[in-house]
DOVODO-314639 format. One record per residue (C-alpha): residue number from 1; x, y, z; residue in one letter; chain. Coordinates in nm, 3 decimals, decimal comma, padded with zeros to 5 digits, m for minus. Layout:
BEGIN
NUM	X	Y	Z	A	A .
...
This chain:
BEGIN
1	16,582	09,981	01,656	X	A .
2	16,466	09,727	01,917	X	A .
3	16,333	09,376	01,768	X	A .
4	16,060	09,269	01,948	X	A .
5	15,910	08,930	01,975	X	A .
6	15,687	08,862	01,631	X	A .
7	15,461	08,570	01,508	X	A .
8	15,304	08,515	01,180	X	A .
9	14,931	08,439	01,146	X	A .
10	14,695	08,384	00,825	X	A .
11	14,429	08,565	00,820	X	A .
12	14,252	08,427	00,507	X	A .
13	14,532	08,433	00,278	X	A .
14	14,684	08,736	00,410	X	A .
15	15,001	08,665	00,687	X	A .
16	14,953	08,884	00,955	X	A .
17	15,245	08,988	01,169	X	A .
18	15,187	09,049	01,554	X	A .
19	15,408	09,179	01,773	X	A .
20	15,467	09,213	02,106	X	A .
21	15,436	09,561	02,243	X	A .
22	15,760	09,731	02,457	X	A .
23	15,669	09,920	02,770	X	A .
24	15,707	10,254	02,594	X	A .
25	15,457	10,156	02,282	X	A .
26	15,213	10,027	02,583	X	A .
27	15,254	10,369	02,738	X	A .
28	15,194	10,585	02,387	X	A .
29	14,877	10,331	02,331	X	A .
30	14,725	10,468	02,679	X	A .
31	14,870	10,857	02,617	X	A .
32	14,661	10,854	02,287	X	A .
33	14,344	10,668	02,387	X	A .
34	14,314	10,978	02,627	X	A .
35	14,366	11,223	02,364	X	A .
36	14,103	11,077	02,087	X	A .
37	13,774	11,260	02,001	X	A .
38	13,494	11,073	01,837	X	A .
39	13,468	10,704	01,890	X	A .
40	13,400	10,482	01,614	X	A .
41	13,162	10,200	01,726	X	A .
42	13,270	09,947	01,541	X	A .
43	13,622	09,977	01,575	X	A .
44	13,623	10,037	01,969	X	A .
45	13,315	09,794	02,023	X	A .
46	13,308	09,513	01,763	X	A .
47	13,530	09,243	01,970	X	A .
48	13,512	09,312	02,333	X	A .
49	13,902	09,156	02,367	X	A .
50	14,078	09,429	02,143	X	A .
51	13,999	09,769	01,947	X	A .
52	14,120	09,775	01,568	X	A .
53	14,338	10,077	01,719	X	A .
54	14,488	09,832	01,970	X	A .
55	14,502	09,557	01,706	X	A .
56	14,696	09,811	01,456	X	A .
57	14,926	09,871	01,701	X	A .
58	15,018	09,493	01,790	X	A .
59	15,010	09,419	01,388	X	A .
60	15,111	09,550	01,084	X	A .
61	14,744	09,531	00,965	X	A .
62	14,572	09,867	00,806	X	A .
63	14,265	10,006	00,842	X	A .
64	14,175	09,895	00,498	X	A .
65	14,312	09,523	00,581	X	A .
66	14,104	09,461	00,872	X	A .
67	13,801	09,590	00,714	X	A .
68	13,829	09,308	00,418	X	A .
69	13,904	09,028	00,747	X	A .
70	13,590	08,821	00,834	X	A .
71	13,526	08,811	01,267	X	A .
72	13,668	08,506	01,240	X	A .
73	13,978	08,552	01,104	X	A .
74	13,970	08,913	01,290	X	A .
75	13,962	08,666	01,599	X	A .
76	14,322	08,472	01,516	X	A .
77	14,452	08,786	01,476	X	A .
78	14,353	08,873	01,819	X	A .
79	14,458	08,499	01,963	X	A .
80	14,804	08,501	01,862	X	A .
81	14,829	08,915	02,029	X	A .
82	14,663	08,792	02,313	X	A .
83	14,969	08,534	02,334	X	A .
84	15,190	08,779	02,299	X	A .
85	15,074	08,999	02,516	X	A .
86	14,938	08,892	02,809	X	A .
87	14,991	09,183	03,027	X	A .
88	14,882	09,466	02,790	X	A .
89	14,494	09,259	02,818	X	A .
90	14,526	09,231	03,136	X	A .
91	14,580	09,611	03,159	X	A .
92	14,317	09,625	02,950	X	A .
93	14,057	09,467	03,199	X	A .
94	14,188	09,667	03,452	X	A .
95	14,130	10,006	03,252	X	A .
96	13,785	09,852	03,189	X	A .
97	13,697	09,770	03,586	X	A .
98	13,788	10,121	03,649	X	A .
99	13,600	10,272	03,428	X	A .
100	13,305	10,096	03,501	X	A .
101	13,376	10,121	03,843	X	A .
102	13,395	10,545	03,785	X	A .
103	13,049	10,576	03,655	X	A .
């Protein structure tokens, strides 16, 4: 198993590990964003910077964990990915200007 680069943030008083994403997991993120059916608003919508899909897959964080997290906290979480992973929100923007560009 490959060890990527981690970092520890509190949420509240729950550590939160985030990761930084390989190539590969970056790839299987975009290969099953294509293949999902019904879009739940609040996950998807809720903090423009990240999805709680996209946030699951740069933490060890649950469903059920992020739903107890207050925005704020939600937010650190999403700080210390964003330092992580630079690139994979900058891909992000770009997959955003296309599609808005598409429509």
């Amino acid at each position: 198993m490959q060890t990527t680069n981690t970092r520890e943030v509190m949420a509240g008083e729950q550590g939160v590990i985030c990761r930084e994403l390989t190539v590969l997991q970056v790839r299987a993120w975009i290969e099953a964003a294509g293949q999902e059916g019904a879009v739940d608003v609040v996950a998807e919508m809720l903090f423009p910077a990240c999805s709680f899909d996209s946030l699951k897959r740069m933490t060890d964080l649950t469903d059920e964990q992020i739903n107890t997290l207050r925005p704020s906290q939600v937010n650190a979480v999403i700080e210390v990915c964003r330092e992580l992973n630079p690139d994979f929100f900058v891909l992000l923007g770009r997959l955003s200007t296309m599609r808005q560009s598409s429509r």
